[in-house]
C-alpha positions as CSV (number, residue, x, y, z in Angstrom):
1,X,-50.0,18.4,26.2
2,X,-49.6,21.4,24.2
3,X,-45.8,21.8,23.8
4,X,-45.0,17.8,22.8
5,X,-45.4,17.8,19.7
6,X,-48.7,16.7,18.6
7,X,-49.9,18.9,16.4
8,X,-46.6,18.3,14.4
9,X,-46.8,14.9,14.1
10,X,-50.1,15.0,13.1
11,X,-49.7,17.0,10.3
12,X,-46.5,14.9,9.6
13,X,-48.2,11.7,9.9
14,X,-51.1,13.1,8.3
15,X,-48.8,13.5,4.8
16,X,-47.3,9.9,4.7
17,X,-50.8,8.7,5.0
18,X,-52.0,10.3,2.1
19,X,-48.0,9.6,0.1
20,X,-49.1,6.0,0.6
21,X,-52.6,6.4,-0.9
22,X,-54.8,6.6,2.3
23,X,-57.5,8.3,2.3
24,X,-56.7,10.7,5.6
25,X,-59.0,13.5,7.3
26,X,-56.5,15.7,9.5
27,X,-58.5,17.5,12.0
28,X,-58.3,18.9,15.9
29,X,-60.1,19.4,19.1
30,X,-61.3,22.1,20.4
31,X,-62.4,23.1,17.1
32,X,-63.0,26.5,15.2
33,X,-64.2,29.2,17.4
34,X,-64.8,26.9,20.8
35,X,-60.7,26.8,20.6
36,X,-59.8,30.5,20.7
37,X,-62.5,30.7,23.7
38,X,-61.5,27.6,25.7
39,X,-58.1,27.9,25.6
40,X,-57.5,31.8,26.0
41,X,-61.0,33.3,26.9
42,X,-62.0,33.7,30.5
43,X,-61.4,31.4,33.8
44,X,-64.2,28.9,33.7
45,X,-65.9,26.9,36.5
46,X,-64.9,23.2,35.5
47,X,-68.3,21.8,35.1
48,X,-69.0,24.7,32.4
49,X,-65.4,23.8,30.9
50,X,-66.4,19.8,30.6
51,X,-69.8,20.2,29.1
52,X,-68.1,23.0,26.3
53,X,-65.4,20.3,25.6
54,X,-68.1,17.9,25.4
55,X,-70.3,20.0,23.5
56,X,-67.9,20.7,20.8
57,X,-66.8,17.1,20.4
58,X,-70.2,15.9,20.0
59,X,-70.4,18.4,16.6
60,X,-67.2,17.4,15.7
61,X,-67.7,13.8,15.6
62,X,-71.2,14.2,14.4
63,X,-70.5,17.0,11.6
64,X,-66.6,15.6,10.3
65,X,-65.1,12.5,12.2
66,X,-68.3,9.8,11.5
67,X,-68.7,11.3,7.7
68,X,-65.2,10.8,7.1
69,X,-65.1,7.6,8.1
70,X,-68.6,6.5,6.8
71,X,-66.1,8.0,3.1
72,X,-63.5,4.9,4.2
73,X,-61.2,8.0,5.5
74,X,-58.7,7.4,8.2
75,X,-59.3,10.5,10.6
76,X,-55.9,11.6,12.1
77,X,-57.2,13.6,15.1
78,X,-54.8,16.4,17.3
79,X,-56.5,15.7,20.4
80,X,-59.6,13.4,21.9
81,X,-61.9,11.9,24.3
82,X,-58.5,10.9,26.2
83,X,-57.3,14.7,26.7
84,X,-60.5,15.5,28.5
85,X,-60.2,12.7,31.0
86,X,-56.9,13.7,31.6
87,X,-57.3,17.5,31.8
88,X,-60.9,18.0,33.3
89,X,-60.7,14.7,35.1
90,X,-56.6,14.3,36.7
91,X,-55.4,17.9,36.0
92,X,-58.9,19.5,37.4
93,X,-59.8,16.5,39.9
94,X,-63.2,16.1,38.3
95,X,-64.8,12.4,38.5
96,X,-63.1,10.6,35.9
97,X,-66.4,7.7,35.7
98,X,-68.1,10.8,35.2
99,X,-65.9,12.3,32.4
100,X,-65.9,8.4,30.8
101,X,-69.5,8.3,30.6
102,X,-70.1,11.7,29.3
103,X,-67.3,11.1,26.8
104,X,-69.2,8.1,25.6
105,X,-72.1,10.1,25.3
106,X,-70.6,12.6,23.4
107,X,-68.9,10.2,21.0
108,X,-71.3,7.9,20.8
109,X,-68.8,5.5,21.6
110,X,-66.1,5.8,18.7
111,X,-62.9,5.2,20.7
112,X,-59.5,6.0,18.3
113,X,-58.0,2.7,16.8
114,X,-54.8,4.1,18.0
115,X,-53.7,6.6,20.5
116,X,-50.1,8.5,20.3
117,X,-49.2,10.0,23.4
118,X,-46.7,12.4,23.0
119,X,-45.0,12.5,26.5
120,X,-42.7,15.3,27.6
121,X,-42.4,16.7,31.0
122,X,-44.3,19.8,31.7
123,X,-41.0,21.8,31.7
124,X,-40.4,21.2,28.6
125,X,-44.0,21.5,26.7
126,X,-44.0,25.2,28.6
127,X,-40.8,26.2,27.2
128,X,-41.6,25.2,23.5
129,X,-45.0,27.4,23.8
130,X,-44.9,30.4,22.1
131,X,-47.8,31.8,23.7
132,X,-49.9,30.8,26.7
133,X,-53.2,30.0,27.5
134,X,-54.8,28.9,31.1
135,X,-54.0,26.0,31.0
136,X,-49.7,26.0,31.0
137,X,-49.4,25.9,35.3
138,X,-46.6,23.3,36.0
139,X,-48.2,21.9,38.9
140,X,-51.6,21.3,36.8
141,X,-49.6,20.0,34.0
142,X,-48.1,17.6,36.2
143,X,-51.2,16.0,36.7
144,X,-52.3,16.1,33.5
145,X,-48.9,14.4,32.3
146,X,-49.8,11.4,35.2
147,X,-53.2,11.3,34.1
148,X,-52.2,10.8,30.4
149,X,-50.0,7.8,31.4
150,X,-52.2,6.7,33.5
151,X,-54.4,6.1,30.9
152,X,-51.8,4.8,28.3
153,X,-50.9,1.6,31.0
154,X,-54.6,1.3,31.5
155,X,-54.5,0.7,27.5
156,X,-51.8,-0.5,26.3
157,X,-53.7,-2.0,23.1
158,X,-54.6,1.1,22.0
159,X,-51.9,4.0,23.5
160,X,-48.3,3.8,21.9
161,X,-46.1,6.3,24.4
162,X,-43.4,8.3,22.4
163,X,-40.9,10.0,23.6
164,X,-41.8,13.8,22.7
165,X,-38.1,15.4,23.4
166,X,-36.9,13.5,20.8
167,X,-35.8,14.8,17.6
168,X,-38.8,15.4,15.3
169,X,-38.2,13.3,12.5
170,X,-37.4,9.9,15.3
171,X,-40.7,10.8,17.1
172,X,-42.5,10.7,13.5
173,X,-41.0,7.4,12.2
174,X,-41.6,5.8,15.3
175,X,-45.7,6.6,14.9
176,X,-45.2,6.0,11.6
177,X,-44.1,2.2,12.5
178,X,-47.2,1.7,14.9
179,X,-50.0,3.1,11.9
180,X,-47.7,1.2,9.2
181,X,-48.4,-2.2,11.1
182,X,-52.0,-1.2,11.9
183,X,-53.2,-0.6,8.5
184,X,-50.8,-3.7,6.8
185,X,-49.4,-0.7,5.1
186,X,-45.9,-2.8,5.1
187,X,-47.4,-5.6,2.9
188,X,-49.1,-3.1,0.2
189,X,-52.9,-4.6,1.4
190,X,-55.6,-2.7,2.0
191,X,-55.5,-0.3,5.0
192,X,-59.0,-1.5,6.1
């Protein structure tokens, strides 16, 4: 959720990636001018929302996620396929099978190596917003928040939980232990 963290990390783990000579692409969803307009612009019927979600991250992962990786690039992503099931599809009520298959659609499949969900109770991701957009009602959060962990026990493989109300630099070593192991950056291979 907006408030935990994320974008932080991100940009945090984004750094050591590159300090230990991977290639990295940091990058977010929504992106460039979809962002400003879905998360402040005017109340949208859900079905409009999903399909502009879906829109953009079928450019995005067309235009800058497949070319970076087709350049060997690990692509650190604020946000994915996972925060529209969990928004549109558990926070809205929309029909997650749905959401899945139009996900797959717009991705053309390409599922994240490894999810980091930064978990934080709603009270807490509204407080550390310094400005709102529709999206920050506690009882929607809520949902969203069970959605999101929802997803991570359907997953485990893939989603590592953190603890997002923990002090920034604990919340980044411990993702920086789960990509370490992941890319054998511990044994000085090759991260591929």
């Amino acid at each position: 959720m907006d408030g935990s963290g994320k974008t932080t990390q991100a940009r945090i783990l984004a750094r050591r990636l590159e300090e230990a000579g991977v290639p990295v692409l940091l990058t977010e969803e929504p992106t460039g001018s979809f962002r400003n307009f879905l998360l402040h612009g005017d109340e949208l019927a859900p079905l409009a929302e999903l399909f502009l979600f879906l829109a953009d991250r079928a450019q995005h992962v067309r235009t800058v996620v497949l070319p970076a990786l087709s350049e060997g690039k690990v692509v650190v992503c604020d946000r994915y396929a996972d925060s529209t099931l969990a928004y549109q599809g558990y926070g809205r009520g929309m029909d997650t099978e749905l959401i899945r298959t139009l996900n797959g659609i717009a991705t053309s499949g390409l599922t994240p190596d490894i999810t980091v969900l930064m978990d934080v109770p709603p009270e807490v991701a509204i407080g550390r917003k310094a400005s709102g957009d529709r999206f920050e009602r506690l009882d929607f959060l809520r949902k969203v928040r069970e959605g999101y962990l929802k997803l991570a026990r359907a997953e485990p493989g893939r989603f590592t939980v953190v603890d997002g109300t923990c002090a920034e630099d604990e919340v980044a070593e411990r993702i920086w232990e789960v990509v370490k192991r992941r890319f054998n950056l511990d044994r000085g291979e090759d991260y591929g």
